[in-house]
C-alpha positions in Angstrom: 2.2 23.9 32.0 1.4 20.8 30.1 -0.5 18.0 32.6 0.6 14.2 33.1 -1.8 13.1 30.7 -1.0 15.8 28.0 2.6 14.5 28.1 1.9 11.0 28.1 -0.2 11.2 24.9 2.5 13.2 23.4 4.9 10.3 23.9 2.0 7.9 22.9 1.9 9.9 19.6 6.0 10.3 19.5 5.9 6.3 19.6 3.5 5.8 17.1 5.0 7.8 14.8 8.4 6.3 14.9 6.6 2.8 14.6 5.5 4.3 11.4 8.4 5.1 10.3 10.6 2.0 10.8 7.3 0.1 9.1 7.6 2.0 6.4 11.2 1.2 6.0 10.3 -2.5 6.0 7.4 -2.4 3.9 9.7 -0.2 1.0 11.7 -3.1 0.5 11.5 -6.5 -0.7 10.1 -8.7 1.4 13.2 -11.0 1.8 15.5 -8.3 1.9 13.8 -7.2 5.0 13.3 -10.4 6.6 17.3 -11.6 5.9 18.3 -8.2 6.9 16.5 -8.2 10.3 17.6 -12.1 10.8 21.3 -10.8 10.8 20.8 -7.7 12.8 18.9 -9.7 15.3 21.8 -12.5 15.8 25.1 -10.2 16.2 22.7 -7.7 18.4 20.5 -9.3 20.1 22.6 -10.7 22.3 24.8 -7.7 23.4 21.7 -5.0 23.7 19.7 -7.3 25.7 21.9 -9.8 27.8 19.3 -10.4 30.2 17.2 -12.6 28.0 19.8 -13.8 26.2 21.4 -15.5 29.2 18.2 -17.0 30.1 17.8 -18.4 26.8 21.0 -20.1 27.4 19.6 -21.4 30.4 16.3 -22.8 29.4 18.2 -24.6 26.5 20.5 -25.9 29.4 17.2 -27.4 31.4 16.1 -29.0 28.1 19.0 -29.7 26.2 21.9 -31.3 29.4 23.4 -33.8 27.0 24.2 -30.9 24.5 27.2 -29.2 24.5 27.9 -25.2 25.7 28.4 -24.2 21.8 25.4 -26.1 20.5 22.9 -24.3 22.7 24.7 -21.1 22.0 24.3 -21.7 18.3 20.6 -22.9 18.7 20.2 -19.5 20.9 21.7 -17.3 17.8 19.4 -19.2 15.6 16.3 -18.4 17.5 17.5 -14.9 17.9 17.5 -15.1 14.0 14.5 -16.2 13.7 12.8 -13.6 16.3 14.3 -10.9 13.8 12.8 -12.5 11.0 9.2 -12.4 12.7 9.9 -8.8 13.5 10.2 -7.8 9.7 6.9 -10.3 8.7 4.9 -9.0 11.3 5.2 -5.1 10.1 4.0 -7.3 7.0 1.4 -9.5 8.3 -0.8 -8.2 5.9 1.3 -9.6 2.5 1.5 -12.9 4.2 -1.6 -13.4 4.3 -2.7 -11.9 0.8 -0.1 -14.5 -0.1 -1.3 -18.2 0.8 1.0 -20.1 -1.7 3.3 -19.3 1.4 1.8 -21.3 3.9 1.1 -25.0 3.6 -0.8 -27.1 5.9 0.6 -30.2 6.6 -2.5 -32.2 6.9 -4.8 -30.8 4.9 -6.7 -33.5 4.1 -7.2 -34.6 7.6 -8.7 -30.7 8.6 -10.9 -30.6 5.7 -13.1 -33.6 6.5 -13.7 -31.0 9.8 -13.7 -27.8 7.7 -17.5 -27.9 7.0 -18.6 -28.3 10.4 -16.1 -27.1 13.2 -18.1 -26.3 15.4 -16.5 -24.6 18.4 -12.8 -24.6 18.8 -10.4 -23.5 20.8 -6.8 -23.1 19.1 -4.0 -23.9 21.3 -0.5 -22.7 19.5 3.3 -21.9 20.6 5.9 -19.7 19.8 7.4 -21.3 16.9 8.1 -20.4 13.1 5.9 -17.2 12.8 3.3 -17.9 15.2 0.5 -15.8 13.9 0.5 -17.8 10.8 -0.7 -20.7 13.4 -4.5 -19.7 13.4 -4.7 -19.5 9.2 -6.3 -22.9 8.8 -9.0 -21.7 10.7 -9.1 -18.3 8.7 -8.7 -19.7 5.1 -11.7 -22.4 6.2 -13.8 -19.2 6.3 -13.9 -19.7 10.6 -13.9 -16.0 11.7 -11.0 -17.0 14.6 -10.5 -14.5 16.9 -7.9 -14.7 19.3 -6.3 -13.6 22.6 -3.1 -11.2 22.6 -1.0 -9.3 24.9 -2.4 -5.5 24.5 0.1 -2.6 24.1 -0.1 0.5 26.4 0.2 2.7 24.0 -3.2 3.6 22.3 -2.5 4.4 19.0 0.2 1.2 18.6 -2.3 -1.4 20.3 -5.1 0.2 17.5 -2.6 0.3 14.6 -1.3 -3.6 15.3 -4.9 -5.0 15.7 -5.7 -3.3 12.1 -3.0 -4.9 10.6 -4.4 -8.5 12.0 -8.0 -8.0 10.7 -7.2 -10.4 7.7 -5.9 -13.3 9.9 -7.7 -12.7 12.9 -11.7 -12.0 11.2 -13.1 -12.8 14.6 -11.1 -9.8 16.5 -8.2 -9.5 19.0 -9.1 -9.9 22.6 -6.4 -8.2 24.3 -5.1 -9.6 27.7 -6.7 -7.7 31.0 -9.4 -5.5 29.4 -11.7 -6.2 26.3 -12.3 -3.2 24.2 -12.8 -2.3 20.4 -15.5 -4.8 18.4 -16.1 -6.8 21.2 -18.3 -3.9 22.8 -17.7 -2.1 26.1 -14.8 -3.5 28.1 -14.9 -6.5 30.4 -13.0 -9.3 32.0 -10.9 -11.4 29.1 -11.6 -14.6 30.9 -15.4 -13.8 31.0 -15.5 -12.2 27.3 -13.5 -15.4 25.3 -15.8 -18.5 27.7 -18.6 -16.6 26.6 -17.3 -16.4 22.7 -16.7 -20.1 22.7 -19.6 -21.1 23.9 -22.0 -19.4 21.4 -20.0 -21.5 18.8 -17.2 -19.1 18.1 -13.0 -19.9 16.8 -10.6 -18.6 19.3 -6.8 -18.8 19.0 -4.7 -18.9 22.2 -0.6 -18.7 22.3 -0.3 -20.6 25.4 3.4 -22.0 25.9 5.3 -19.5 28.2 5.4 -18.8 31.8 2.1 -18.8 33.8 2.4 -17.2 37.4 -1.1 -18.5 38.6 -1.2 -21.4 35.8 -0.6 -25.2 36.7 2.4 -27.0 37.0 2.7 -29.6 34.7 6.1 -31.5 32.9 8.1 -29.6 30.4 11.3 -31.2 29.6 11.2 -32.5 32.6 10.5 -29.6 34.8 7.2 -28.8 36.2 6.8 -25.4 34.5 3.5 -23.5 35.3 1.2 -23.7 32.2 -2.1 -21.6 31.3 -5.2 -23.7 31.5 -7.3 -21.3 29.5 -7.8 -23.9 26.3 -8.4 -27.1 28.4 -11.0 -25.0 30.8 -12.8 -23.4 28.1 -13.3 -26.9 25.8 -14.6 -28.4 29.3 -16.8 -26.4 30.3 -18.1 -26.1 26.7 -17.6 -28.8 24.6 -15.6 -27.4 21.8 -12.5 -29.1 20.1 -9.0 -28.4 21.0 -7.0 -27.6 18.1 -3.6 -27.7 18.6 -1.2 -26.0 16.1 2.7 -25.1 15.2 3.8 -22.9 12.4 7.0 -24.0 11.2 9.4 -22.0 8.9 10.7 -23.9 5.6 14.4 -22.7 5.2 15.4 -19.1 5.9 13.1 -17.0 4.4 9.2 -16.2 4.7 7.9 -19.6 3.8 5.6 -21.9 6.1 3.8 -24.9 6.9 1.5 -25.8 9.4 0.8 -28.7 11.1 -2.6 -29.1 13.3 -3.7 -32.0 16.0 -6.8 -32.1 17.8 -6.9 -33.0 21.8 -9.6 -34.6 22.9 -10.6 -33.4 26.2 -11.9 -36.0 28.3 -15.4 -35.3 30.5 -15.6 -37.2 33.7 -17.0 -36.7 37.1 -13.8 -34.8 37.8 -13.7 -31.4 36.0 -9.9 -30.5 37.8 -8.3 -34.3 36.9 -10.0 -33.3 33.0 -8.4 -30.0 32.9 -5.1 -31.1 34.3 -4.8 -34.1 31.7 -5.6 -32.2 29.0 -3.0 -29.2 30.1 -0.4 -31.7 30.1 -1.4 -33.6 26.9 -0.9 -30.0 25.6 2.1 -29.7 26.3 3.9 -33.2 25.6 2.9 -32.4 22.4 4.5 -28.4 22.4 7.3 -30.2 24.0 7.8 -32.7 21.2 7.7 -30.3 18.4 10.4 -28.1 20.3 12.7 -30.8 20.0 12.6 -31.2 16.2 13.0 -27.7 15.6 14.6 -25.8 18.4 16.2 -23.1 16.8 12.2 -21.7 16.2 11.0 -21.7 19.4 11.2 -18.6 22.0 13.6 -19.9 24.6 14.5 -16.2 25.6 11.2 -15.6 27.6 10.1 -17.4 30.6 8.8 -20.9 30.8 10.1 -22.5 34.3 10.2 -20.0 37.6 
């Protein structure tokens, strides 16, 4: 009789196979093709298969947005689910993105290549907007090696197939949430790994704008919403530059520009009044490019408790 483990990897492999298969399905097409297609499956579906998030997208956008109306959030809700499909379809394409840079502009170019030549340390601080990804390719193009931090998947042979698909965009590595494993050498504590990668002069790229159960509270719209302190902590203690960054999408299909602003972390006697400041500099700033395009940003995860 087949153990626990013998039928767990058999589902791992069942998984990863079917994720084959639907990436194939995408990649067979053409590229905007897939990426319309998915934007419209995701808007009529998205809603009715998975309610749950959908109804708390309605009511982040009802803590942000109060002076809008019920059927302008919902509309900015269907647009987000839109673009979430989109993403879906470019990220089993991640790769032809980024063998494709006349798709992504940065905004001010000039501005980060007076820094391209010596950058130093930085740590890149991002949100879920546009195609997020895409936020760390200044960094990659400027020949940076970024690595950055993800959330790992359980499943072996996904987590392994995903991180191949990044090694363009993400030279540095993926440091996956919890455990460190792969390139990086034998597995230890992410916190300890990405201080440690930073400090010996390296690029990292951290996605830090959703809900943080041990993170610090600090405005959002508003509302205190508990917020990672990973970027502001590890420029602190280090010295590197805080990049922050927002992918934006131009028009509907699989076009981008990105927009980057450095943070100056400030280095008084008071290490905990530094890092707060900086955490909520951080996110004014998140906060102020959510209101010019709200219809890219993730309001159907969790940001407030």
């Amino acid at each position: 009789m087949p153990t626990t483990s013998v039928l767990r990897d058999l589902q791992f492999r069942l998984e990863y196979a079917f994720l084959r298969f639907v990436v194939g399905t995408v990649r067979v097409v053409p590229l905007t093709f897939a990426v319309r297609s998915s934007a419209w499956t995701w808007r009529r579906l998205a809603p009715v298969l998975n309610p749950k998030r959908h109804n708390r997208a309605l009511a982040n956008l009802a803590i942000a947005f109060p002076e809008k109306s019920d059927a302008e959030r919902l509309e900015i809700a269907l647009q987000h689910w839109e673009n979430l499909g989109r993403v879906m379809a470019e990220t089993m394409r991640i790769d032809e993105l980024v063998a494709h840079p006349e798709r992504i502009a940065i905004k001010n170019k000039a501005v980060f290549d007076r820094y391209a030549g010596k950058l130093g340390p930085i740590v890149g601080a991002s949100l879920h907007m546009g195609n997020w990804e895409l936020a760390i390719w200044p960094l990659t193009l400027a020949g940076a090696n970024p690595a950055a931090v993800y959330r790992s998947v359980n499943n072996p042979y996904v987590d392994r197939f995903l991180r191949y698909q990044r090694r363009d965009l993400y030279p540095g590595g993926l440091y996956g949430r919890g455990r460190v494993e792969g390139d990086h050498g034998e597995s230890q504590k992410t916190a300890r790994a990405i201080m440690d990668y930073v400090r010996q002069g390296g690029r990292l790229g951290v996605v830090c704008d959703l809900y943080d159960r041990t993170g610090l509270p600090v405005p959002f719209f508003g509302k205190d919403a508990p917020t990672v302190t990973i970027p502001a902590m590890i420029a602190r203690r280090t010295g590197a530059r805080i990049w922050m960054s927002r992918c934006t999408r131009i028009g509907n299909d699989s076009r981008f520009e990105i927009e980057l602003k450095e943070l100056r972390v400030p280095r008084t006697a008071n290490h905990s009044d530094d890092v707060k400041w900086a955490t909520a500099a951080m996110t004014r700033q998140f906060e102020d490019w959510v209101r010019e395009t709200p219809e890219q940003w993730m309001w159907s995860n969790r940001r407030w408790s």
